[in-house]
N, CA, C and O of each residue as an XYZ file, in Angstrom:
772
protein
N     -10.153    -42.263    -44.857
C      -9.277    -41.153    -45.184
C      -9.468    -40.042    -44.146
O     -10.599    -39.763    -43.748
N      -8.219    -39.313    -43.639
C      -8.900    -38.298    -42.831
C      -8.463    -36.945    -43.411
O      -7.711    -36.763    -44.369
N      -9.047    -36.077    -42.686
C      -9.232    -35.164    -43.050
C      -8.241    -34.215    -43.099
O      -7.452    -34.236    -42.154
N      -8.021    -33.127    -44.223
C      -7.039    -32.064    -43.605
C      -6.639    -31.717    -42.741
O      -7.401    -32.418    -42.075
N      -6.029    -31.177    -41.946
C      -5.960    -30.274    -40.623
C      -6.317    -28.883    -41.460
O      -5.707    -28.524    -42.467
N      -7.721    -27.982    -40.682
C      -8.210    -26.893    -41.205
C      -7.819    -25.702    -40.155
O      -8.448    -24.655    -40.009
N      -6.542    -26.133    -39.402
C      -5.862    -24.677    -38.750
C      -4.112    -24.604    -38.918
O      -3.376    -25.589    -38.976
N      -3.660    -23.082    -38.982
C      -2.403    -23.643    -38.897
C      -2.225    -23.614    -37.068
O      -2.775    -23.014    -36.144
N      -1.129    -24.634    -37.211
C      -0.793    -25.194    -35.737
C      -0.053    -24.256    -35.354
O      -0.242    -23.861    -34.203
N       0.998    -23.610    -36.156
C       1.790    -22.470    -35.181
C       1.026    -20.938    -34.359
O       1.230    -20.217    -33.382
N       0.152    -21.059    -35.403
C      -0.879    -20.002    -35.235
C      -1.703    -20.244    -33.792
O      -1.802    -19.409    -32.892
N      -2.050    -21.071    -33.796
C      -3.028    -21.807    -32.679
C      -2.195    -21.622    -31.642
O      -2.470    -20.974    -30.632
N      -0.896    -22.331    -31.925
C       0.194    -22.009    -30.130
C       0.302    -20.943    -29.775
O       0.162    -20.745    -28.568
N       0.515    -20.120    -30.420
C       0.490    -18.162    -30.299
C      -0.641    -18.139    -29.588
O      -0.397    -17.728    -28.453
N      -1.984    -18.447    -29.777
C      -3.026    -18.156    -29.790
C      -3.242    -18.714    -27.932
O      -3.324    -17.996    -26.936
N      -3.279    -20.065    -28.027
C      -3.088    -20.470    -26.791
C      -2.228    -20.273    -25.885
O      -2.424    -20.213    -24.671
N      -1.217    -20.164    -26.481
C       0.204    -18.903    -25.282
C      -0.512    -17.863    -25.019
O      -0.844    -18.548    -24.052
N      -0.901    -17.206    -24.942
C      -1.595    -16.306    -25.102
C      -2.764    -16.587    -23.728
O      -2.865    -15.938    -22.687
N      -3.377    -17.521    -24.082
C      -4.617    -17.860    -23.274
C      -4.069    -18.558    -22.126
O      -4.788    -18.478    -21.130
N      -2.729    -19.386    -21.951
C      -2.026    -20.252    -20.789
C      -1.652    -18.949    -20.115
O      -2.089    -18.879    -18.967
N      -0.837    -17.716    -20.596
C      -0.222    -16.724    -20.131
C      -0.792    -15.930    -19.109
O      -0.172    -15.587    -18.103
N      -2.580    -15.483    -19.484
C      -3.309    -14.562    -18.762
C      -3.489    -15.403    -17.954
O      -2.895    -15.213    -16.893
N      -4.162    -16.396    -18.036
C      -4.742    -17.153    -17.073
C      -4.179    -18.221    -16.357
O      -4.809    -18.476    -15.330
N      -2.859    -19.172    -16.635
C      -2.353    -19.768    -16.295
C      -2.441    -21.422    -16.851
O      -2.563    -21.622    -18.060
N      -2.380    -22.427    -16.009
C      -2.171    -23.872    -16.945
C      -3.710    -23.966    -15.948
O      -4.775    -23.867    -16.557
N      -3.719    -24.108    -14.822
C      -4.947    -24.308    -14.479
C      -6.003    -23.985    -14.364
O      -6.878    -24.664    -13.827
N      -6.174    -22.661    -14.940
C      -7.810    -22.343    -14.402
C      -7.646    -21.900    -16.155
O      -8.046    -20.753    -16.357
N      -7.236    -22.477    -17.156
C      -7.213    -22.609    -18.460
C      -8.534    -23.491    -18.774
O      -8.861    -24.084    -17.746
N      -9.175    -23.700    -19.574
C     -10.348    -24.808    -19.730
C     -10.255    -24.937    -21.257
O     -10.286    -23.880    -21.889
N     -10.139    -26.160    -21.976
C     -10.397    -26.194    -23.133
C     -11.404    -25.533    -23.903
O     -11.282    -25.162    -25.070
N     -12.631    -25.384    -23.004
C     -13.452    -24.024    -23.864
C     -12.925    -22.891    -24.004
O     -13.185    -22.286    -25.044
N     -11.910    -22.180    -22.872
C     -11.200    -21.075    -23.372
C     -10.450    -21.207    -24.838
O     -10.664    -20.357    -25.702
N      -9.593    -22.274    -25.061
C      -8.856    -22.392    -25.885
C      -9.536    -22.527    -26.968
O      -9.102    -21.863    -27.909
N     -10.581    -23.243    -27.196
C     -11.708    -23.122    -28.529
C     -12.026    -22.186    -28.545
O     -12.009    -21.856    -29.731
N     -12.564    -20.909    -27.605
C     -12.882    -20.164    -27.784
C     -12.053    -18.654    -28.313
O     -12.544    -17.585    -28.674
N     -10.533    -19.109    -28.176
C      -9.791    -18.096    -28.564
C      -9.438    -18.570    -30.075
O      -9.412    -17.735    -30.979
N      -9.252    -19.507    -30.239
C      -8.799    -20.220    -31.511
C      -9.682    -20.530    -32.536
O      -9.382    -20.695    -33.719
N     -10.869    -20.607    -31.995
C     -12.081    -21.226    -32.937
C     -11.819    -22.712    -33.727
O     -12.395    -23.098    -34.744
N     -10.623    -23.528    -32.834
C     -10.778    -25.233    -33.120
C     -11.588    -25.780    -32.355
O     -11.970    -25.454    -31.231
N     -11.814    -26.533    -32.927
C     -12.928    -27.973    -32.272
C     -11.647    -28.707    -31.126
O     -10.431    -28.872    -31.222
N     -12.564    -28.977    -30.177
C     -11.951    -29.617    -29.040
C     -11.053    -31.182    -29.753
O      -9.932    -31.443    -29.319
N     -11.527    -31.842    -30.540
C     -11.392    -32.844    -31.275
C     -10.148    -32.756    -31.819
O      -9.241    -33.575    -31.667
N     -10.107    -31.476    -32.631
C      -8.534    -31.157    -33.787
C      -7.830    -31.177    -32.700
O      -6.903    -31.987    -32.672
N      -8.076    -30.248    -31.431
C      -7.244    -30.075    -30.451
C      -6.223    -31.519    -30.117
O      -5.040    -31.683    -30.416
N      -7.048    -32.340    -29.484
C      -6.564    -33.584    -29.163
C      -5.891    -34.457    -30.318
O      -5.104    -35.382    -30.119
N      -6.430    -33.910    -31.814
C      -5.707    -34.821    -32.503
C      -4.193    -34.522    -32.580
O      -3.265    -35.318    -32.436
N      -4.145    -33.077    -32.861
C      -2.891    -32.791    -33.132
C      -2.176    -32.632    -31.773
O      -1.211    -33.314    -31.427
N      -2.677    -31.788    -31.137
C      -1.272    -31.352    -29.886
C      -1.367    -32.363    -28.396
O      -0.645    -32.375    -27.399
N      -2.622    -33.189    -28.771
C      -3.005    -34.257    -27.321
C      -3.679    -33.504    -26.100
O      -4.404    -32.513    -26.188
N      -3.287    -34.193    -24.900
C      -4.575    -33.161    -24.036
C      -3.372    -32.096    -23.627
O      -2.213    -31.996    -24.029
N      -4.077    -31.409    -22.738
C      -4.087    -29.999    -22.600
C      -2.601    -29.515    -22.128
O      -2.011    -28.474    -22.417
N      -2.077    -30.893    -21.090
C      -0.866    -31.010    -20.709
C       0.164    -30.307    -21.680
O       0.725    -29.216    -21.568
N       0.268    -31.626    -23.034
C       0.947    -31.411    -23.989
C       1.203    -30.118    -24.768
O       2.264    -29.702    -25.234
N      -0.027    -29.579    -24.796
C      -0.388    -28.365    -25.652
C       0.836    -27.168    -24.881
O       1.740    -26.425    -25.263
N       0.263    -27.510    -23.776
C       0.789    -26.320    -22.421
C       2.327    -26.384    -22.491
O       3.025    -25.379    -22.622
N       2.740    -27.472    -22.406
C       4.111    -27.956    -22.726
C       4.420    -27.350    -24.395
O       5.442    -26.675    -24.516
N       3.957    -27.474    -25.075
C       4.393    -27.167    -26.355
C       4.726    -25.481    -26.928
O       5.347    -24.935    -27.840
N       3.534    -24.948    -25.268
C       3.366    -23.591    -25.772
C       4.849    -22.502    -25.115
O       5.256    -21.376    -25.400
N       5.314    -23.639    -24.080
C       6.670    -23.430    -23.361
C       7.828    -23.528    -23.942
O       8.874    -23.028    -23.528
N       7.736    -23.938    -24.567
C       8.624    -24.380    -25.765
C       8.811    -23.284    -26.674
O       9.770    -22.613    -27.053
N       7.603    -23.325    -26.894
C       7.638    -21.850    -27.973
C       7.978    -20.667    -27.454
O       8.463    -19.840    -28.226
N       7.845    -20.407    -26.397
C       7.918    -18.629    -25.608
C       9.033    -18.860    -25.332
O       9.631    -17.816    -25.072
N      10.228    -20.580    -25.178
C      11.467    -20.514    -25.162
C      12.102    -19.991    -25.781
O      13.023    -19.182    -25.667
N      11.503    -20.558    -26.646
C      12.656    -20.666    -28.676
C      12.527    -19.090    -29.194
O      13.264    -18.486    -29.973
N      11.348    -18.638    -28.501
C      11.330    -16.938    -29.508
C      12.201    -16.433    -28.261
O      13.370    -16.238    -28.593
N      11.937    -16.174    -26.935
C      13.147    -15.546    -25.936
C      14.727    -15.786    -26.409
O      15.567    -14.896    -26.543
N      14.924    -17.269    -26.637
C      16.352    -17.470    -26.886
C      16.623    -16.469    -28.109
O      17.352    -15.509    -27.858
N      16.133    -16.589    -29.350
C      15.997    -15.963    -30.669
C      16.435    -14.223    -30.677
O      17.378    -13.694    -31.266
N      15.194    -13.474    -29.641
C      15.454    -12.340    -29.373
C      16.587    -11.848    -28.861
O      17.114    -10.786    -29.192
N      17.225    -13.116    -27.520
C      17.944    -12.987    -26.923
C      19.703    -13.208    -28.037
O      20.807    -12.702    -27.837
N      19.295    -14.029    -28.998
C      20.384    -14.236    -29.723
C      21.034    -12.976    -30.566
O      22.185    -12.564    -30.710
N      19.480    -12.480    -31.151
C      19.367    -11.479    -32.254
C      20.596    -10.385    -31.130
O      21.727    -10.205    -31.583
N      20.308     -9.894    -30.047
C      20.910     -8.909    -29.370
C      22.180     -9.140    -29.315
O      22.971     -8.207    -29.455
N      22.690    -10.681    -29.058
C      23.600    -10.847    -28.683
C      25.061    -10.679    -30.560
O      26.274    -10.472    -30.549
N      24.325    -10.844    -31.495
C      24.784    -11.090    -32.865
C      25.091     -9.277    -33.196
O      25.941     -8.813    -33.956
N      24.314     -8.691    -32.535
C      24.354     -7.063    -33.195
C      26.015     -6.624    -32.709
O      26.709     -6.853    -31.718
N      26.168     -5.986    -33.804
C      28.009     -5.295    -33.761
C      28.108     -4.439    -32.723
O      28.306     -3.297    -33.137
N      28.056     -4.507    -31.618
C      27.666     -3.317    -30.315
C      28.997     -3.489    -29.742
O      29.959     -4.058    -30.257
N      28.906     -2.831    -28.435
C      30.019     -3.082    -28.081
C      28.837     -3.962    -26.275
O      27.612     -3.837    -26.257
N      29.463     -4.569    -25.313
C      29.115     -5.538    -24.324
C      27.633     -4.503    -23.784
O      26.429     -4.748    -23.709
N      28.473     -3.298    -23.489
C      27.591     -1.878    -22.510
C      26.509     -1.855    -23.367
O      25.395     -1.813    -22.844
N      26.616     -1.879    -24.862
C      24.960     -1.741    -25.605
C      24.284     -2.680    -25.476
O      23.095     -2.610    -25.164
N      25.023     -3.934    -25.728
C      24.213     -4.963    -25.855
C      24.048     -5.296    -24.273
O      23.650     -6.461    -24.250
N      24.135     -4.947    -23.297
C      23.469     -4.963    -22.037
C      22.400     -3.616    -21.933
O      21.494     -3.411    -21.125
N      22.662     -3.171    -22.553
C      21.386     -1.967    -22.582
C      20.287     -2.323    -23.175
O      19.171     -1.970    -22.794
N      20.535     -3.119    -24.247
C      19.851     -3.444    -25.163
C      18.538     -4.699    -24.209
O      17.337     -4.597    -23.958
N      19.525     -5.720    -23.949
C      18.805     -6.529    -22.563
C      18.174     -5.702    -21.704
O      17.277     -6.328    -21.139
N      18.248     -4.308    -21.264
C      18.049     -4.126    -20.083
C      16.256     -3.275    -20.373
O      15.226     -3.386    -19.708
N      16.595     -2.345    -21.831
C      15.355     -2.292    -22.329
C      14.233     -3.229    -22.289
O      13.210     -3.091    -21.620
N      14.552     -4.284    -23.141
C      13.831     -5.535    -23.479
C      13.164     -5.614    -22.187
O      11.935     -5.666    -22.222
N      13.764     -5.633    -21.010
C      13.241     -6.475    -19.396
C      12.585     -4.965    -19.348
O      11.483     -5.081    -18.811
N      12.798     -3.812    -19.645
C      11.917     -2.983    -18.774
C      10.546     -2.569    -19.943
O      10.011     -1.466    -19.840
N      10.233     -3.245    -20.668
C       8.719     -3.313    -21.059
C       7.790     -3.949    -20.417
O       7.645     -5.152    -20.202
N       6.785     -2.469    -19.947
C       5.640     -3.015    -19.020
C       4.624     -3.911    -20.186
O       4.649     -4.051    -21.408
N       3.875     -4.336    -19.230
C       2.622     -4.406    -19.864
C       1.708     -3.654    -19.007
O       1.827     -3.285    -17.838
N       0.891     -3.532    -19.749
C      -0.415     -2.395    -19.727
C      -0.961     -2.634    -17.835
O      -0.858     -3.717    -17.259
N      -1.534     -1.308    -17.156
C      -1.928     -2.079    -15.909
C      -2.767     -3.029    -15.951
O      -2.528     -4.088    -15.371
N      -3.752     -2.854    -16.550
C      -4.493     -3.403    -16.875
C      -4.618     -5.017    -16.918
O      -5.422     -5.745    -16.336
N      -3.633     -5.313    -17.738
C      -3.671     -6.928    -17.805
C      -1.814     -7.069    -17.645
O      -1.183     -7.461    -18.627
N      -1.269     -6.804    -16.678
C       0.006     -7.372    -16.249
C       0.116     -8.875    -15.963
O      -0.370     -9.537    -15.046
N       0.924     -9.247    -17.047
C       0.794    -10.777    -17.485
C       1.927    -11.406    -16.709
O       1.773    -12.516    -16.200
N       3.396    -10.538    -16.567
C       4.356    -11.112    -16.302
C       5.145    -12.134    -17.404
O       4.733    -12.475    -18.513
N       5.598    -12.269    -17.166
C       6.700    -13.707    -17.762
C       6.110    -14.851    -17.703
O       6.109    -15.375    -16.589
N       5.530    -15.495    -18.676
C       5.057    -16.858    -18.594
C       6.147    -17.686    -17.553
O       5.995    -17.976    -16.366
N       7.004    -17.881    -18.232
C       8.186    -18.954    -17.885
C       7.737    -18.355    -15.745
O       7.472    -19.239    -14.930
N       7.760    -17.193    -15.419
C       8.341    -16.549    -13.948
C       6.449    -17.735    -13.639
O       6.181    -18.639    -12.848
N       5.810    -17.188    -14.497
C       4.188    -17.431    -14.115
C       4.001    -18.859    -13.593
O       3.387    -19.268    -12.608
N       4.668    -19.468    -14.486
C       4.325    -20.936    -14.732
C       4.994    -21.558    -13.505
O       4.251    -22.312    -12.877
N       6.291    -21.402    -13.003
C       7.214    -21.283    -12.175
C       6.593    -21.391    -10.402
O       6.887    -22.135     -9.466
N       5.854    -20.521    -10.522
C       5.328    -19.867     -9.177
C       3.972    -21.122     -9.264
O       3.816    -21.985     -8.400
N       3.176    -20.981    -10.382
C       1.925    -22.105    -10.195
C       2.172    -23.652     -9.644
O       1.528    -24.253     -8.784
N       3.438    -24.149    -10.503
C       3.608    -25.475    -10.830
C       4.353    -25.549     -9.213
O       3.835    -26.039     -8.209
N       5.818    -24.858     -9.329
C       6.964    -25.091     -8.441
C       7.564    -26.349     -9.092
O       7.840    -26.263    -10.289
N       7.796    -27.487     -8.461
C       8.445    -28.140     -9.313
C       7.737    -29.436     -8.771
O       8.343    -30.230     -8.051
N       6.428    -29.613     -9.147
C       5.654    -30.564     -9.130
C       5.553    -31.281    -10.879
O       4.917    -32.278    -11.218
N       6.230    -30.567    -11.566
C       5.911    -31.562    -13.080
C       7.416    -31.155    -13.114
O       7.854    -30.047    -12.803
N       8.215    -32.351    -13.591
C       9.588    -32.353    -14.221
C       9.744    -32.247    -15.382
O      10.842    -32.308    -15.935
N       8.365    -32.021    -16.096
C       8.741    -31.481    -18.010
C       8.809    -29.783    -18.020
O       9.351    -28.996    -18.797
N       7.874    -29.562    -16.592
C       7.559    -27.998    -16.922
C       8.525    -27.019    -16.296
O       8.621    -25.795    -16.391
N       9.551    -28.377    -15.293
C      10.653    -27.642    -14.619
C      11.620    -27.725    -15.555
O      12.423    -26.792    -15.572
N      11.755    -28.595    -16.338
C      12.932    -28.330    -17.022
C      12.968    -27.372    -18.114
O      14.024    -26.867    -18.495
N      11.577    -27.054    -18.741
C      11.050    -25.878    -19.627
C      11.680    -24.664    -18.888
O      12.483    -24.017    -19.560
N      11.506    -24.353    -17.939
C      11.246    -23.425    -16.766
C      12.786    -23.533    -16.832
O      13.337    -22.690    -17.540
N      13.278    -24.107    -16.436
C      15.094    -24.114    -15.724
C      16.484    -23.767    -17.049
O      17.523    -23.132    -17.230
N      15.453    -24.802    -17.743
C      15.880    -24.582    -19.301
C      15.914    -22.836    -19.945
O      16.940    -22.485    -20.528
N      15.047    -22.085    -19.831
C      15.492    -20.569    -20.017
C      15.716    -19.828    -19.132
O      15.770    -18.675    -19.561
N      15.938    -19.919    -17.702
C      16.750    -19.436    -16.938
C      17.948    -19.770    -17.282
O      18.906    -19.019    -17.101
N      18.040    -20.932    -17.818
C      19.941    -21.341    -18.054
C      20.012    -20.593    -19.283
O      21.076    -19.973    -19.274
N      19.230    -20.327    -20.545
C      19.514    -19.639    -21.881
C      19.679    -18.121    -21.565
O      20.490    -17.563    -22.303
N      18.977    -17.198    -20.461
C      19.475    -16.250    -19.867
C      20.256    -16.367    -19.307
O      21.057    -15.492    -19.637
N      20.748    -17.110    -18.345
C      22.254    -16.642    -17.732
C      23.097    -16.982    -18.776
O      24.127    -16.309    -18.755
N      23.038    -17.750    -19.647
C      24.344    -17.786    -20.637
C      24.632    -16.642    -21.637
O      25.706    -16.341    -22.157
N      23.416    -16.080    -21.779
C      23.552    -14.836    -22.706
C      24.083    -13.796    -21.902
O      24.974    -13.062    -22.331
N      23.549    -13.668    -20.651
C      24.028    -12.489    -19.692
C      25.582    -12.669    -19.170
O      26.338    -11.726    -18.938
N      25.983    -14.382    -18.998
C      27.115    -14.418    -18.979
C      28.330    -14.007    -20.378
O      29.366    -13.373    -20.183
N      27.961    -14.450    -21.507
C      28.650    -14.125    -22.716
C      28.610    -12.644    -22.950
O      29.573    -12.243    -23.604
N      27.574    -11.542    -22.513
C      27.656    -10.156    -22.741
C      29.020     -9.808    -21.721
O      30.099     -9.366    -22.118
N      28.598    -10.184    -20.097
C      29.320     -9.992    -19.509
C      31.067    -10.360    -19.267
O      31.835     -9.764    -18.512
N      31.374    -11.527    -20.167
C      32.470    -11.977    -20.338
C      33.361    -11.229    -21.133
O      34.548    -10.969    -20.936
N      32.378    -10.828    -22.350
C      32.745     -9.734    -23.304
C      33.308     -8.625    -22.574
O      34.515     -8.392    -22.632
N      32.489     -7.907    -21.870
C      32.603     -6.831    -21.669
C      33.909     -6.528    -20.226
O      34.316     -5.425    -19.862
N      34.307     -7.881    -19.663
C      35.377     -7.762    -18.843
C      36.426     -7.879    -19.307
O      37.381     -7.371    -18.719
N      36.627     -8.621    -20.579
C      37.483     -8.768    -21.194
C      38.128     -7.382    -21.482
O      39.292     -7.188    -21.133
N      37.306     -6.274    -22.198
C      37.707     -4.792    -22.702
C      37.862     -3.830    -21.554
O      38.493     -2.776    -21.638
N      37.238     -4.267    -20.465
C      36.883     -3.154    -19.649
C      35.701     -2.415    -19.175
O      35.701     -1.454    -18.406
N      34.726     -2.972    -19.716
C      33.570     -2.085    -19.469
C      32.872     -2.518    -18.476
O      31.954     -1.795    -18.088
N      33.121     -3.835    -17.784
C      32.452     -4.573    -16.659
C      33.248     -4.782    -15.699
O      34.466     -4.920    -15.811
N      32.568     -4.821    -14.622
C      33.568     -4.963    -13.301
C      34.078     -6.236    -13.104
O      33.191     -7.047    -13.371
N      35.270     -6.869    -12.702
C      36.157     -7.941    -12.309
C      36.212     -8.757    -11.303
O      36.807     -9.785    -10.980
N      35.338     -7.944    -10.836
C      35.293     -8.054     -8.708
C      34.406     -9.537     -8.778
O      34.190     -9.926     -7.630
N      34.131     -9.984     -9.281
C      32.847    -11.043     -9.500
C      33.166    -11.600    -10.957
O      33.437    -10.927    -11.952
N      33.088    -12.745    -10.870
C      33.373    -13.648    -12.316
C      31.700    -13.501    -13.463
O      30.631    -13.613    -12.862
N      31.675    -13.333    -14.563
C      31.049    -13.605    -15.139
C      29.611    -14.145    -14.649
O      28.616    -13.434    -14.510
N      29.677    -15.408    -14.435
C      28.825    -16.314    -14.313
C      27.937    -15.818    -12.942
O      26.708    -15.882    -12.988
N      28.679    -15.286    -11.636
C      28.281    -14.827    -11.018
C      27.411    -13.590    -11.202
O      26.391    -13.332    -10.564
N      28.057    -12.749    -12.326
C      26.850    -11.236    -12.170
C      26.146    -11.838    -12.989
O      25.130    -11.158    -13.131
N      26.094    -12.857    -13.705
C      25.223    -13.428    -15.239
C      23.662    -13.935    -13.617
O      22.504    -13.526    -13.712
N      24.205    -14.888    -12.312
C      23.350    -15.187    -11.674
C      21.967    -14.160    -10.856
O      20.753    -14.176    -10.656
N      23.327    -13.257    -10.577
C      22.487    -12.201    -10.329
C      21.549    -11.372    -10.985
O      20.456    -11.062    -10.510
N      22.095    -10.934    -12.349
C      21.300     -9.966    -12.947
C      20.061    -11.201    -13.202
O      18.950    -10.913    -12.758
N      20.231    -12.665    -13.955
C      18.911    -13.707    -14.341
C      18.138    -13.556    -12.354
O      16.933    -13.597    -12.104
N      18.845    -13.452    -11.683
C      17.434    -13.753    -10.483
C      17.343    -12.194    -10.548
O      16.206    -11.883    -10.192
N      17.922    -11.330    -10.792
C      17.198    -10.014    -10.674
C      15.728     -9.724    -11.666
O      14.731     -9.084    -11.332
N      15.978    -10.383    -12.883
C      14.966    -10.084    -13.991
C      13.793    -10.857    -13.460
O      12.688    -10.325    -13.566
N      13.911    -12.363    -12.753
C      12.909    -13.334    -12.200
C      12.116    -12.432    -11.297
O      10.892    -12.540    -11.378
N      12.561    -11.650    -10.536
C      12.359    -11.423     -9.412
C      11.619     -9.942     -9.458
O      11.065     -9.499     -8.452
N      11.658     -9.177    -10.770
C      11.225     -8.256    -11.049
C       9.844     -8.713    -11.667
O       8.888     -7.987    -11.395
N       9.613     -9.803    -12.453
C       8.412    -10.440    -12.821
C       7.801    -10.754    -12.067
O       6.607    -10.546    -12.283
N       8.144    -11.416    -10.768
C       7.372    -11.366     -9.980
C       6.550    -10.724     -9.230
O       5.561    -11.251     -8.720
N       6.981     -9.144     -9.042
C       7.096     -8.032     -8.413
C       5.837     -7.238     -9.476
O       4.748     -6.867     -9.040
N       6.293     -7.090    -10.964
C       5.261     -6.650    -12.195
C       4.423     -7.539    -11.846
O       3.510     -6.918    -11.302
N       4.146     -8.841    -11.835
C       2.780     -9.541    -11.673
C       1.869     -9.447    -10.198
O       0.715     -9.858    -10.080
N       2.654     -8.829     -9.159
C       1.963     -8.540     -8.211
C       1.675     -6.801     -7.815
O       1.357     -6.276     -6.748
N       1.872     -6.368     -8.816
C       1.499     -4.654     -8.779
C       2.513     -4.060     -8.495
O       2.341     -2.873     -8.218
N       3.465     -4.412     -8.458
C       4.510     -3.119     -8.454
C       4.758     -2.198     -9.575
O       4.668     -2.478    -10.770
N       5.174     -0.739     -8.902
C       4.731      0.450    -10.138
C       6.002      0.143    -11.000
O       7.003     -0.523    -10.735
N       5.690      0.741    -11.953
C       6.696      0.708    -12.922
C       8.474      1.458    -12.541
O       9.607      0.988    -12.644
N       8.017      2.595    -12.155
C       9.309      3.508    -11.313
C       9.893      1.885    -10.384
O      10.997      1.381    -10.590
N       9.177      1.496     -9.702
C      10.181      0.907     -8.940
C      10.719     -0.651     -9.207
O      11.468     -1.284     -8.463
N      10.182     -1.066    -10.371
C      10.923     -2.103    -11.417
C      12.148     -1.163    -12.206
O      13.343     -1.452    -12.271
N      11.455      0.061    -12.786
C      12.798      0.487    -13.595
C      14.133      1.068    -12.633
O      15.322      1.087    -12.951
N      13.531      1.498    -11.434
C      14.623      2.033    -10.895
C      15.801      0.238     -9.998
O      17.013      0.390     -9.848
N      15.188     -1.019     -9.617
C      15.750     -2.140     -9.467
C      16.595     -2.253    -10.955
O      17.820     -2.200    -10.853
N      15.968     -2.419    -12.460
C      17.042     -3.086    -12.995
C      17.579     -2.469    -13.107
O      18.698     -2.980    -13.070
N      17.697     -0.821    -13.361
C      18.574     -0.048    -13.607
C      19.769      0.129    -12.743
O      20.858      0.593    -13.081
N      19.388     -0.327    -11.530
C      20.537     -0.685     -9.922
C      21.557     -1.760    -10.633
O      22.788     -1.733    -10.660
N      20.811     -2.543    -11.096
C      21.467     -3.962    -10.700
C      22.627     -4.424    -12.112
O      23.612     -5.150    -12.245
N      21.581     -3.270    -13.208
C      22.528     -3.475    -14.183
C      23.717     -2.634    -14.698
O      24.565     -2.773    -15.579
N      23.340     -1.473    -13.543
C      24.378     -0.701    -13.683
C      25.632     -1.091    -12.384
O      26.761     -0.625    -12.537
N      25.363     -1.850    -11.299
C      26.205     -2.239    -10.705
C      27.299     -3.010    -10.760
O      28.087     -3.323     -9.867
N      27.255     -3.416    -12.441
C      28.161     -4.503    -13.345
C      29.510     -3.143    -13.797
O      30.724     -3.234    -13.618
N      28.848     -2.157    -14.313
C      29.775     -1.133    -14.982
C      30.591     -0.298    -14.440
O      30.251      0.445    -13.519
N      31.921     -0.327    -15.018
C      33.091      0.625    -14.448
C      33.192      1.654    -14.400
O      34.205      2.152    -13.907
């Protein structure tokens, strides 16, 4: 007979997102992860497999809550201009100097490149769930007027998603805050009429 499982599992992925995020997929060590979680290396492998999987699973998850957030914004009765404000907030939360984490998805991106095809498609997979949201705000908002015409949708949807990539990159290598907020604030105001 075996035994219960004596953790919850969603809890644990938080937990280990968390620990993949600061530190990355590789210089991660399963003692970190016991040590943030307080599971036995053992439960580990039973339930989520080796470390690969876990890592993969935890991508998944920082997907599904981005898309979610990203949905929640997109569902609010606004008009296109809020709900791009609303996005534009969201992207301009620092994190602390201290421990500037960046964007998993931007993090993971830069480590891997596209040497694993599960972690590129994780990876490619919410760049495409951002440009579709940025495209549907923006479609909205040309439709009424509040966005510029000069450029199709899909196009400022490309730009503003490599603008946000590209600002994570920039937060994870020390750039001050003034000059992340003053980029998206360029780029997202360069959409409006």
């Amino acid at each position: 007979m075996t035994r219960p499982r004596e953790f919850d599992a969603e809890q644990v992925l938080l937990q280990v997102m968390e620990v993949f995020w600061s530190k990355g997929f590789k210089s991660t060590s399963f003692e970190d992860l016991t040590n943030k979680t307080h599971v036995k290396k053992q439960s580990f492998y039973g339930v989520f497999g080796d470390k690969r999987s876990l890592f993969l699973e935890t991508l998944a998850l920082y997907r599904m809550q981005n898309l979610q957030h990203l949905q929640e914004i997109l569902s609010r009765g606004q008009t296109p201009a809020d709900k791009m404000d609303a996005i534009l907030h969201v992207s301009l939360c620092h994190d602390n100097d201290e421990n500037r984490k960046g964007c998993l998805m931007v993090n993971t991106s830069l480590e891997f490149g596209v040497s694993d095809d599960e972690v590129t498609k994780q990876v490619e997979g919410m760049n495409l769930d951002v440009r579709h949201a940025l495209e549907e705000v923006i479609e909205e908002g040309q439709s009424i007027g509040q966005f510029t015409t000069k450029y199709t949708a899909a196009e400022l949807a490309m730009h503003l998603s490599n603008t946000l990539q590209g600002i994570r990159v920039a937060e994870k290598s020390g750039a001050d805050k003034k000059q992340i907020d003053t980029i998206l604030r360029t780029s997202f105001g360069l959409i409006q009429l």
